[in-house]
MINU-668222 format. One record per residue (C-alpha): x negated, y, z. Coordinates in steps of 0.1 Angstrom, whole numbers, padded with zeros to 4 digits, always signed. Layout:
// residues N
XYZ...
END
This chain:
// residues 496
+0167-0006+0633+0158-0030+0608+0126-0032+0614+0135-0038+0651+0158-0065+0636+0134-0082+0614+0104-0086+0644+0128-0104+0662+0139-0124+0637+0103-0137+0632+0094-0137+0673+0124-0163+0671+0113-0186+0643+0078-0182+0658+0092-0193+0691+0109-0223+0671+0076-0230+0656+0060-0230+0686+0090-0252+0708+0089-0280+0675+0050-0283+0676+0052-0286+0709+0082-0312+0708+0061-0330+0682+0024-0332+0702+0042-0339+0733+0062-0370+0714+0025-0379+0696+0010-0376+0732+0037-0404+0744+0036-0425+0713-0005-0428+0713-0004-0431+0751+0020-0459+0743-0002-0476+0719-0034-0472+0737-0017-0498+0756-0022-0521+0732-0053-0532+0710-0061-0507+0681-0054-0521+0644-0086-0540+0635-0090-0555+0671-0096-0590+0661-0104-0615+0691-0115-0649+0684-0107-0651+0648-0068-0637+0659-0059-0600+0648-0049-0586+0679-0040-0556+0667-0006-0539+0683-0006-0569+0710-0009-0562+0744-0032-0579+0764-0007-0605+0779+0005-0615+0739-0031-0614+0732-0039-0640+0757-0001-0661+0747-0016-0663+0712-0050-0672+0717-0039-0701+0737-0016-0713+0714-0042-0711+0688-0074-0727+0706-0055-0752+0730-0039-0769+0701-0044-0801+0687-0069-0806+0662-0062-0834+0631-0090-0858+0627-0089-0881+0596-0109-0913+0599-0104-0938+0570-0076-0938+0569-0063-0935+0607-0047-0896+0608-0056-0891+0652-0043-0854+0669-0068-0848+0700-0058-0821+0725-0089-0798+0734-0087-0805+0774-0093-0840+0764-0130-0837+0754-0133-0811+0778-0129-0777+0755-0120-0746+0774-0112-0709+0760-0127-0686+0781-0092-0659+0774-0101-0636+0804-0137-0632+0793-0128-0626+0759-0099-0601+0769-0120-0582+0794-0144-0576+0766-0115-0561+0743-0101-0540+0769-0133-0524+0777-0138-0511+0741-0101-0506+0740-0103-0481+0770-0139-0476+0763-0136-0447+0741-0124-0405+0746-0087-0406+0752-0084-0369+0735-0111-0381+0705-0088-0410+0702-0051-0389+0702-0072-0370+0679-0081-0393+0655-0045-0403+0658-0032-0370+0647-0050-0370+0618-0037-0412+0610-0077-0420+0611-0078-0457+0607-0100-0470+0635-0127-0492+0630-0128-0528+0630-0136-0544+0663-0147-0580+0665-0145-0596+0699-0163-0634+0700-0151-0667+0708-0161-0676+0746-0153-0713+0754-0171-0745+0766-0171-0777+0759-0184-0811+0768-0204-0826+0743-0205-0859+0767-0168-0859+0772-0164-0858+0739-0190-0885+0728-0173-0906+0756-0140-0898+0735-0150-0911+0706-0171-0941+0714-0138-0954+0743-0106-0942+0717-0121-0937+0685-0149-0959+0676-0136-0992+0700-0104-0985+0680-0109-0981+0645-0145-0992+0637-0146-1027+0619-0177-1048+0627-0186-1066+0593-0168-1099+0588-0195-1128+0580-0190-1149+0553-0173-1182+0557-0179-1218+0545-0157-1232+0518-0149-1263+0534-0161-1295+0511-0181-1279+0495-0218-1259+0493-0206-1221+0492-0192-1195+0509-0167-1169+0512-0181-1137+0512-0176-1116+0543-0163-1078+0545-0185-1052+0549-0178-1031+0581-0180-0993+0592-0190-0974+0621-0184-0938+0632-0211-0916+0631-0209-0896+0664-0237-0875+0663-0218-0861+0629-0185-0866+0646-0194-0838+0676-0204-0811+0654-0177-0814+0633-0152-0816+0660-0169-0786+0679-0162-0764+0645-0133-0771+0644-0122-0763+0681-0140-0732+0679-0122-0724+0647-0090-0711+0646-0075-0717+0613-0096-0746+0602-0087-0774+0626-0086-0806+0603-0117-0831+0603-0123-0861+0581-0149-0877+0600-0174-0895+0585-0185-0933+0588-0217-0958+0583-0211-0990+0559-0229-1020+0568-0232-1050+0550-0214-1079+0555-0227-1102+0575-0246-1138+0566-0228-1165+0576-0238-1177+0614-0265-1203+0615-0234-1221+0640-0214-1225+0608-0241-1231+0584-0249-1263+0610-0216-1274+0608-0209-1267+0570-0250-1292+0565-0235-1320+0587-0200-1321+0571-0220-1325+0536-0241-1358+0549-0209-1371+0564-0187-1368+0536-0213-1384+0511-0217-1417+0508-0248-1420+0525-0246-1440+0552-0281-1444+0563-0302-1425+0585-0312-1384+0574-0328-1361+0601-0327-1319+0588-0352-1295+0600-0349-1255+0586-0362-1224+0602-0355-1190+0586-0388-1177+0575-0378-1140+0585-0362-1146+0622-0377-1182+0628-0339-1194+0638-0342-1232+0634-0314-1258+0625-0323-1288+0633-0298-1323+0636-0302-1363+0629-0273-1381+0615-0274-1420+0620-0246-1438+0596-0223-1408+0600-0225-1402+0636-0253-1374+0646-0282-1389+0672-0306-1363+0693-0337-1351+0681-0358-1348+0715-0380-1363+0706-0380-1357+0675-0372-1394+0649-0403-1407+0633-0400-1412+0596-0426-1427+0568-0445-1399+0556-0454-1415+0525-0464-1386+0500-0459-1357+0519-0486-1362+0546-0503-1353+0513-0496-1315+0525-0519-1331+0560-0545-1342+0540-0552-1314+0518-0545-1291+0547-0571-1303+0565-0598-1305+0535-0596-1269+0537-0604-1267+0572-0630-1287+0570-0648-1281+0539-0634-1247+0530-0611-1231+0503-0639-1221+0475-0633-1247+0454-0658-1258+0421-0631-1269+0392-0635-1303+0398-0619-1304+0437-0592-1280+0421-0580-1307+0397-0589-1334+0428-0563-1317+0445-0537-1311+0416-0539-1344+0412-0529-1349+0442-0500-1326+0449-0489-1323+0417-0489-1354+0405-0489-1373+0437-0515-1390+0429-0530-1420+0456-0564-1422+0441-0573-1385+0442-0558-1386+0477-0586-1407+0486-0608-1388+0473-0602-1360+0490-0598-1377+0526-0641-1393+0514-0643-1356+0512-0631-1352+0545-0656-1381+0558-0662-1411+0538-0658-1436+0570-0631-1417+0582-0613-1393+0568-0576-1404+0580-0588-1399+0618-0600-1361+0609-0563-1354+0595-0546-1363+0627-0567-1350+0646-0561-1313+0630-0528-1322+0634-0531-1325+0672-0550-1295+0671-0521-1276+0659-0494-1291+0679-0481-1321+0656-0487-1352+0682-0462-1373+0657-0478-1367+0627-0509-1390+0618-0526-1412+0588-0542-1443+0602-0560-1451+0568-0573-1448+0530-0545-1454+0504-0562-1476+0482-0544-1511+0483-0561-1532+0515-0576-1504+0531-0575-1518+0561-0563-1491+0597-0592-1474+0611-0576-1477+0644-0548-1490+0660-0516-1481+0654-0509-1448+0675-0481-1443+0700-0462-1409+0694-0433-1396+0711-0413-1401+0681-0422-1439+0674-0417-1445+0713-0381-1438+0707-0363-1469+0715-0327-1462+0702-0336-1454+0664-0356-1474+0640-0368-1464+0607-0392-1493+0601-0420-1464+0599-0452-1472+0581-0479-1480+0607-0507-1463+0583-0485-1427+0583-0458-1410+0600-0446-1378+0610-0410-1361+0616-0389-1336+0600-0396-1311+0629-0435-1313+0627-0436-1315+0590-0416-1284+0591-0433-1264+0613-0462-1270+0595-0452-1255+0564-0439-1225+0586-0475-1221+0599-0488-1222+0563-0463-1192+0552-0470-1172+0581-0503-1176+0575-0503-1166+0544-0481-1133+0549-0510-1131+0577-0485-1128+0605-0504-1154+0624-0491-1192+0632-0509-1222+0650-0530-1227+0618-0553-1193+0623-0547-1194+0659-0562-1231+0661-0589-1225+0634-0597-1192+0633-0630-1192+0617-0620-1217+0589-0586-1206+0578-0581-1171+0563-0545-1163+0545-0563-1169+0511-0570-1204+0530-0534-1210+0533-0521-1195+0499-0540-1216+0482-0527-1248+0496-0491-1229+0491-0498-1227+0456-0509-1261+0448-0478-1271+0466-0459-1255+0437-0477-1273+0408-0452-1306+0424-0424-1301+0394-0400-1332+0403-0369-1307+0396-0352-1334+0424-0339-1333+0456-0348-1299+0471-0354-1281+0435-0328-1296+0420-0305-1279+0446-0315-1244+0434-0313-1219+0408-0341-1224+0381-0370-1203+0383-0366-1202+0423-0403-1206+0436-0402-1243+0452-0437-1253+0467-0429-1283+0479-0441-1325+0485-0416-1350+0479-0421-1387+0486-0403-1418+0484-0423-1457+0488-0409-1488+0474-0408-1512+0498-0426-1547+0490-0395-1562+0476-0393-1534+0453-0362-1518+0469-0369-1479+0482-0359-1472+0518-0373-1441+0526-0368-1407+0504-0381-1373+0520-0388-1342+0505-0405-1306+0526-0407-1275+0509-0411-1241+0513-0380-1219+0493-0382-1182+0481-0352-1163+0477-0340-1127+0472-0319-1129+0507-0346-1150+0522-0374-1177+0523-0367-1204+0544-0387-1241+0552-0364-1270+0547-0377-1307+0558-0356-1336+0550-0366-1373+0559-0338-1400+0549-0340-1440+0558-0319-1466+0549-0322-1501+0562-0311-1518+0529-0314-1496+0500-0318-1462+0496-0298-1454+0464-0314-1425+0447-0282-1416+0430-0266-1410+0466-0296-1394+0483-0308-1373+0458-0274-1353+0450-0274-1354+0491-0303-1337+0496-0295-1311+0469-0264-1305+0482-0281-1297+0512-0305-1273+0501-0285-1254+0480-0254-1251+0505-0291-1233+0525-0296-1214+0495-0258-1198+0494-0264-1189+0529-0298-1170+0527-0280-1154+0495-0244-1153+0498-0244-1111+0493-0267-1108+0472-0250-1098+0436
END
């Protein structure tokens, strides 16, 4: 009896055993078939963990992540940009399908197993799929985000009444090409969606060669001169020309350009023009010929040089190289020696035809701010050997050693005056001044052309003054200074 008893005892808790394991892998069957629902732990989609999210919160939260804005920091401008707007598009469906496939993908029973056991699964990363378009968004940032924020550089300014300037404000400019990477990280990113984008500095700008014009003619009719001063300058590195006549404070025209007396600085002509004619290897003795002459301005070695030229005549061989190259107003009708008589008569140039101006211009020599300047801008581009009517009219007599030589005796002329006295000392001045008393002793023409070297830029500056009564030297000297160095502040107004 008791053994009877105590079998069915046990078939009973057996039976219990049996009904609670049962309970149990029927309740684990219906909790794992519940979760296979959803993405295993260690599904991460896009950078998201998924894991425990059904497919529609998947989805919700990958579109809250990768369709919001992104913070882009430029200067100091903080600008949100929503993803559609550059034309950035999640691909969720794509992205989804590929998690449900190796969410279903595997044994249903080698998963419940796994289950039973609390096996960890393994990590499962699924990639970001999206587009974008990198021309929407470089249209983006050039039409909002560059037009808006970029600063072009401010160009520096003229200190009214005087020779300087105020320095102008650099400017900055989005780098775009940068711009789209870095944007394009960060929409594809989905925790890092900040951007300082990054910018170009450019210099501020020279003043405009407008206001420089203004700020020269505002300086001659301020001073007391009240005579006439006719300005020519051309920017050695971009050949822009300025280029005015002022006539008793009131500006004239300059086509045709105004003849002036040449005095000394046809000098630059006459040696030219040796040098074309007789060559540029030199014995010791021409050398000091012509450092006489433009270094010391000297009328006796001038003449020898033009004998040089041609004994009989010398003057007519100048102006005609002058033609040759273009200068139809510049000419030297004789020796300087006192009573050298003209070797022809007196020639009729566009700028001596010129009916409403007269400078009284010596019928021996003339030329014109314009021509004298453009002849020193042929010398310097020939010597950089960048070409210039010089070579192109005399191409097998003038080399750039040709013209580099005349350039440096140029330089030996040290007045420290008028155009050098309106620059720094030790600024490389190869110039000719010139200035003729008049028979009653009283100077009425003052000119000085020169070629100026400076660390923002080399420029020609020519400058021919008259005056019918007197040309005071302590009013057109500090004139023409002024001049030259309010040039001088504008070729270098950046540089530190």
């Amino acid at each position: 009896m008791r053994n009877r008893n105590t079998n069915i005892i046990l078939r009973g808790v057996s039976i219990l055993f049996l009904t609670a394991a049962l309970v149990l892998g029927i309740f684990s069957l219906v909790n794992y078939s519940r979760q296979r629902n959803n993405y295993p732990a260690g599904m991460n989609i896009a950078g998201i963990p998924a894991g425990g999210l059904t497919p529609a919160e998947a989805s919700q939260r990958l579109l809250e992540v990768y369709t919001s804005p992104i913070e882009m920091l430029y200067n100091e401008a903080i600008i949100h940009i929503n993803p559609a707007v550059v034309g950035f598009q999640p691909d969720v469906e794509t992205m989804l399908a590929a998690a449900d496939l190796t969410r279903t993908g595997t044994s249903f029973w080698g998963g419940f197993w796994d289950y039973l056991w609390s096996r960890t699964p393994p990590e499962t990363t699924i990639p970001l799929s999206a587009t974008i378009s990198d021309d929407r968004l470089r249209e983006y940032l050039q039409n909002e985000i560059a037009t808006r924020y970029d600063l072009p550089p401010a160009p520096a300014v003229p200190v009214p009444g005087g020779t300087s300037f105020l320095a102008g404000q650099p400017g900055q400019t989005l780098d775009i090409d940068r711009a789209v990477l870095l944007i394009s990280d960060a929409l594809r990113s989905p925790t890092n969606r900040s951007v300082a984008l990054t910018f170009t500095r450019s210099a501020a700008a020279r003043p405009t060669s407008e206001n420089l014009s203004i700020l020269l003619k505002q300086i001659v009719t301020v001073s007391d001169f009240d005579g006439l001063i006719g300005l020519y300058m051309v920017d050695l590195q971009t050949g822009q020309e300025i280029h005015f006549a002022i006539n008793n404070k009131q500006e004239i025209g300059v086509e045709p350009d105004i003849a002036f007396t040449a005095s000394s600085t046809i000098k630059v002509p006459i040696v030219a023009s040796y040098l074309i004619n007789r060559g540029s290897n030199l014995d010791s003795t021409t050398s000091e010929i012509i450092s006489r002459v433009l270094g010391r301005s000297d009328n006796s070695a001038t003449d020898l040089v033009l004998e040089r030229i041609n004994a009989a005549i010398g003057p007519l061989i100048v102006t005609q190289d002058m033609k040759t190259i273009g200068l139809t107003s510049t000419f030297i009708n004789g020796f300087f020696a006192p009573g050298s008589p003209p070797l022809s008569p007196q020639p009729v140039t566009p700028g001596n035809s010129r009916t409403d101006i007269f400078t009284d211009p010596d019928p021996y020599s003339q030329t014109t701010p314009s021509e004298m300047g453009a002849l020193l801008a042929d010398l310097y581009q020939c010597a950089q050997n960048s070409g210039g009517a010089l070579i192109a009219a005399f191409p097998d007599q003038v080399t750039p050693a040709t013209c580099q030589l005349l350039i440096d005796f140029m330089a030996q002329d040290k007045l420290g005056s008028l155009i050098q006295g309106g620059v720094p000392d030790g600024t490389l001045v190869p110039h000719k001044h010139g200035y003729v008393p008049a028979a009653d002793g009283v100077v009425r023409d003052t000119s000085d052309v020169g070629i100026i070297y400076t660390p923002g830029g080399n420029f020609v500056l020519s400058i021919y003054s008259y005056h019918p009564v007197n040309n005071i030297w302590n009013i057109i000297n500090p004139l023409i200074g002024d001049l030259t160095k309010a040039i001088y502040n504008y070729f270098n107004v950046n540089i530190e």
